[in-house]
C-alpha positions as CSV (number, residue, x, y, z in Angstrom):
1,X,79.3,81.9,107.7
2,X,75.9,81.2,108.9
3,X,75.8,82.8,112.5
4,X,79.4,82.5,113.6
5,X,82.9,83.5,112.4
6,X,85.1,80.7,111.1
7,X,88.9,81.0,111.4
8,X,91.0,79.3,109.5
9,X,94.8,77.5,109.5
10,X,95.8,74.9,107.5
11,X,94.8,72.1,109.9
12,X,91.9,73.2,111.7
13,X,88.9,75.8,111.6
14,X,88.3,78.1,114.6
15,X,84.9,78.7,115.3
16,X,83.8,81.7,117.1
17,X,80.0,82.0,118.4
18,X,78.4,84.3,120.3
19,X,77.0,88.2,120.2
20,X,78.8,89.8,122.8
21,X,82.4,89.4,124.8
22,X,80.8,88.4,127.2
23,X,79.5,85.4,125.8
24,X,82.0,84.8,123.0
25,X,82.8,81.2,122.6
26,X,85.5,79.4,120.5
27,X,85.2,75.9,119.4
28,X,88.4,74.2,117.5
29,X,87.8,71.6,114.6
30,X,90.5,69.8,113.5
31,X,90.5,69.0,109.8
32,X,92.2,70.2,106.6
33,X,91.7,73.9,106.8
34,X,93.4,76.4,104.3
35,X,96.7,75.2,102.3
36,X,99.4,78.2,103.3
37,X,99.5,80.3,99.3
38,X,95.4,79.8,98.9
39,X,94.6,82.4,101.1
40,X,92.4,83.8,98.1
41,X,90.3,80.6,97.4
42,X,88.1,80.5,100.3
43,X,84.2,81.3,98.7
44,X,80.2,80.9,99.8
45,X,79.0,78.9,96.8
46,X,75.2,77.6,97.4
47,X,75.5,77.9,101.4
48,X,78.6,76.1,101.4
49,X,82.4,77.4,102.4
50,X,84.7,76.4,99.4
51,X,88.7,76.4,100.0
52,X,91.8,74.6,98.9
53,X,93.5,72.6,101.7
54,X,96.7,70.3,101.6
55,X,94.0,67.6,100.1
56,X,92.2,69.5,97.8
57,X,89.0,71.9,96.8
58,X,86.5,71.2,99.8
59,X,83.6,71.9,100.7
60,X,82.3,72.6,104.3
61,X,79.0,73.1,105.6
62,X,79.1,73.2,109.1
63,X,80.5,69.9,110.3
64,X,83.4,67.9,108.8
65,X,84.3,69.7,105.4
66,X,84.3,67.6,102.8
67,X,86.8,66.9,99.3
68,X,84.9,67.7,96.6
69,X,87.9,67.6,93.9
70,X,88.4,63.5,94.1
71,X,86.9,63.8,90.3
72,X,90.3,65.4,89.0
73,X,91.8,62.5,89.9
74,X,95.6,62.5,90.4
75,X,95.8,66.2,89.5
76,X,98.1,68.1,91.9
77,X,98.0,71.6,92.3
78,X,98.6,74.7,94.6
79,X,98.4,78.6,94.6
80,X,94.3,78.8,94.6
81,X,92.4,82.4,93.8
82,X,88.6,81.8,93.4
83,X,85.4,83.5,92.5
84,X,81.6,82.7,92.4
85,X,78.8,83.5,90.5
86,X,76.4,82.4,93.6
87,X,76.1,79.0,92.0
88,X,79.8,78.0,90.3
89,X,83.3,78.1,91.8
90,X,85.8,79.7,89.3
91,X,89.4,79.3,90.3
92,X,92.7,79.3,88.8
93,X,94.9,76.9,90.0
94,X,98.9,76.1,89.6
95,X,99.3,72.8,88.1
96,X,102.3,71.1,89.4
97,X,103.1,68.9,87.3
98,X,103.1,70.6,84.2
99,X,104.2,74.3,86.0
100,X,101.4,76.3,84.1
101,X,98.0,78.2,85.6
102,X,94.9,76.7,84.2
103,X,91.2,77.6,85.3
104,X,89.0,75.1,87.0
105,X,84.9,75.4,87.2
106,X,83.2,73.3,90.0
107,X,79.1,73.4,88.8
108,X,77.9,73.0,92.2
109,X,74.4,72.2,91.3
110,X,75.3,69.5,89.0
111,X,78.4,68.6,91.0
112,X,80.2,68.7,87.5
113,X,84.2,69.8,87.3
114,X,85.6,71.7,83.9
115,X,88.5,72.6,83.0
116,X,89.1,75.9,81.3
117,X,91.5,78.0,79.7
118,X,95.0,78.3,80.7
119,X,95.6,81.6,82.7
120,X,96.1,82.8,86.0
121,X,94.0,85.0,88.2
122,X,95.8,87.9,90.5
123,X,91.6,88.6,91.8
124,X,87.7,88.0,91.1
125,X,84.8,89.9,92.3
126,X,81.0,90.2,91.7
127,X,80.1,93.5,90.4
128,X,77.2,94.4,88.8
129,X,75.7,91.0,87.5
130,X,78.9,89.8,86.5
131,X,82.2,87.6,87.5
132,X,85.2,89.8,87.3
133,X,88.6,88.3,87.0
134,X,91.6,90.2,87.3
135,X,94.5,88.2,85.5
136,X,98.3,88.6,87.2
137,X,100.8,89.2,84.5
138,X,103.2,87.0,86.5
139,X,101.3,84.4,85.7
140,X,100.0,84.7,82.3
141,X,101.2,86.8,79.0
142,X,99.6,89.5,80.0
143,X,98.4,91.6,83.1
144,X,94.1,92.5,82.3
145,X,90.4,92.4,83.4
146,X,87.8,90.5,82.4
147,X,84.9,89.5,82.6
148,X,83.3,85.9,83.0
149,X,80.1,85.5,81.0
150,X,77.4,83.0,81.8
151,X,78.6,81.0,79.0
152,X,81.7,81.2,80.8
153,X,83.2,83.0,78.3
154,X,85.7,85.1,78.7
155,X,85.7,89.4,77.3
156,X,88.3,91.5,77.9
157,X,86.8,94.9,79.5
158,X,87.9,98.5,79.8
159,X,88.4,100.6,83.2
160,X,87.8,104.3,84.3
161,X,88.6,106.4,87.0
162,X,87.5,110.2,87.2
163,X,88.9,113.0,89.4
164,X,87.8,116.3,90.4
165,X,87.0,118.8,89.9
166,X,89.6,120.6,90.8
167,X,89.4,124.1,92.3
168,X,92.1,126.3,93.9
169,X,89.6,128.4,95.6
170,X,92.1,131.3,94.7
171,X,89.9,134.8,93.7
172,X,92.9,135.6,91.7
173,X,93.5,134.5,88.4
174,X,95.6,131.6,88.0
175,X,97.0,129.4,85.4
176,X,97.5,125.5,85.7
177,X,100.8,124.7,84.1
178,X,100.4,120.7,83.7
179,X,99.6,117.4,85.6
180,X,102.2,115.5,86.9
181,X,101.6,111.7,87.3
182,X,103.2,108.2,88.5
183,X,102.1,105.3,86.9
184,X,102.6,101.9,85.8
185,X,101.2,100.4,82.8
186,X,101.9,96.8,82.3
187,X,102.9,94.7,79.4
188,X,99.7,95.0,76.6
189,X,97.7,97.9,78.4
190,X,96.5,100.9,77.2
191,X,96.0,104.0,79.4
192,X,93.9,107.2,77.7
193,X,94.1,110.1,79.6
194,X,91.4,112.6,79.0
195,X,90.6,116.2,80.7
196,X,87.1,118.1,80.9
197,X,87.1,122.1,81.6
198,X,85.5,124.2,83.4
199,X,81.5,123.0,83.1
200,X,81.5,121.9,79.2
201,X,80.7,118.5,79.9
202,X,82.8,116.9,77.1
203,X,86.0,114.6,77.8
204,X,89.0,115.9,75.3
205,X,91.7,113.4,75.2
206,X,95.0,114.7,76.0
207,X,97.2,112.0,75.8
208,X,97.8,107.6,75.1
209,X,100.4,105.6,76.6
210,X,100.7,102.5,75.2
211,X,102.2,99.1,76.4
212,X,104.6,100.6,78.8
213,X,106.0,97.5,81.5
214,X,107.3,99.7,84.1
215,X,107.2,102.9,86.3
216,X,106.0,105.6,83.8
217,X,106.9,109.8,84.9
218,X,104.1,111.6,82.9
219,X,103.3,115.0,82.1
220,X,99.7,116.9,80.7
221,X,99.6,120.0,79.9
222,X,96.0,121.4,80.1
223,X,94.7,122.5,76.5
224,X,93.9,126.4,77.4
225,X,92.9,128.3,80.9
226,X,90.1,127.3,82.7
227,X,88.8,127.7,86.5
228,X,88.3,124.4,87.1
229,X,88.5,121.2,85.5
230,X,88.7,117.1,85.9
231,X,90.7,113.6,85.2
232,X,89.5,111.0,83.7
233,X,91.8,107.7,83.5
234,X,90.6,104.9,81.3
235,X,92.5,102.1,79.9
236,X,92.5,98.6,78.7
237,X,94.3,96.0,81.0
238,X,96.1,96.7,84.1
239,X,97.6,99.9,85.3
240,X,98.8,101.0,89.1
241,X,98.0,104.8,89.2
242,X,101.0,106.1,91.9
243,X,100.3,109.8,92.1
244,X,99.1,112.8,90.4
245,X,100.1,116.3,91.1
246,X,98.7,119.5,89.8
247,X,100.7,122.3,89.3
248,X,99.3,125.7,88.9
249,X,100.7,129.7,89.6
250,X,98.6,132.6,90.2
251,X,98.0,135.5,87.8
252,X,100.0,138.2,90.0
253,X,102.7,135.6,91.0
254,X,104.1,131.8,91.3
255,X,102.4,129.1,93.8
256,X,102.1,124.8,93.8
């Protein structure tokens, strides 16, 4: 932040200056640092540090950080994971009281506070233009990605992941028997799993698993002979890839 590194623990910032080891110097503020379980809601909103401490959301710019979440009132809550835009602090929050996740936005140019909708967030991230919020399935109904228009809106978005291409680099002929994966699709997701041979440039879809909770053994089996060819992965909510194996045998004999 700015030109130092801040350290934090739950009742002071370290604060580390300097360019060299030589000249490294740390300087010790006590105040409410991070609350112990909030580790994900630290943020740079607008030039300012954002966190949850013991006391609340604060804000800290330098000096003394500040509370900034007096407006909620008596609201209690713990288990912070934040995100910004640049300009608004998105976090989910676990309200004690009523032992549910719920999503707070802090406008920090209008210094306004909203609530939101009633989920939990595992992760966020700025990609591309947008606020993307990865929901944890402990948390909420169901275990997905979405992401956080500027209407603050929320859509529901699909993932991909390619691999390859895979060559042997074997001047024999050989035949690839099937794929062999690991995986684990959780509750209300939707994996798609879709191969491309040799150089066609067209994905065929091979195979759909569908709202599997737990640790999925798979199988492909590659639609004809090729020399080489690719994985795609694409899916709707979340999915842990573990491994995937090819398994092939040359022309003149056996080999994996």
């Amino acid at each position: 932040y700015s030109n130092h590194l801040l350290f934090f623990k739950e009742d002071c910032i370290h604060k580390i200056y300097g360019t060299a080891p030589s000249s490294y110097q740390v300087v010790t503020t006590n105040c409410y640092g991070v609350e112990k379980g909030s580790e994900k809601s630290v943020c740079v909103v607008n030039d300012m540090v954002f966190y949850k401490s013991r006391l609340g959301i604060m804000a800290y710019q330098g000096e003394l950080p500040d509370c900034i979440s007096r407006k909620l009132g008596d609201f209690k809550f713990d288990n912070v994971v934040a995100g910004t835009d640049g300009f608004k602090y998105y976090a989910t929050v676990h309200d004690i009281r009523e032992d549910k996740y719920i999503m707070l936005v802090c406008d920090t140019e209008n210094a306004l506070w909203h609530k939101y909708y009633e989920i939990g967030a595992a992760w966020f991230v700025w990609h591309k233009g947008e606020v993307l919020m990865g929901t944890n399935p402990d948390l909420t109904v169901s275990g997905a990605v979405y992401a956080i228009e500027d209407d603050d809106s929320t859509e529901e978005i699909r993932w991909f992941a390619e691999f390859g291409p895979f060559d042997e680099y074997i001047e024999n002929k050989k035949i690839t028997n099937r794929i062999d994966m690991r995986f684990h699709p959780e509750e209300d997701s939707i994996l798609q799993v879709y191969i491309m041979m040799d150089e066609s440039g067209e994905w065929e879809l091979v195979d759909t698993i569908v709202d599997q909770n737990e640790l999925v053994a798979h199988s492909v089996y590659l639609p004809r002979r090729c020399n080489r060819f690719s994985i795609k992965l694409e899916g709707e909510g979340r999915c842990r890839i573990d491994s995937i194996r090819r398994q092939f045998r040359e022309g003149t004999g056996g080999g994996l």
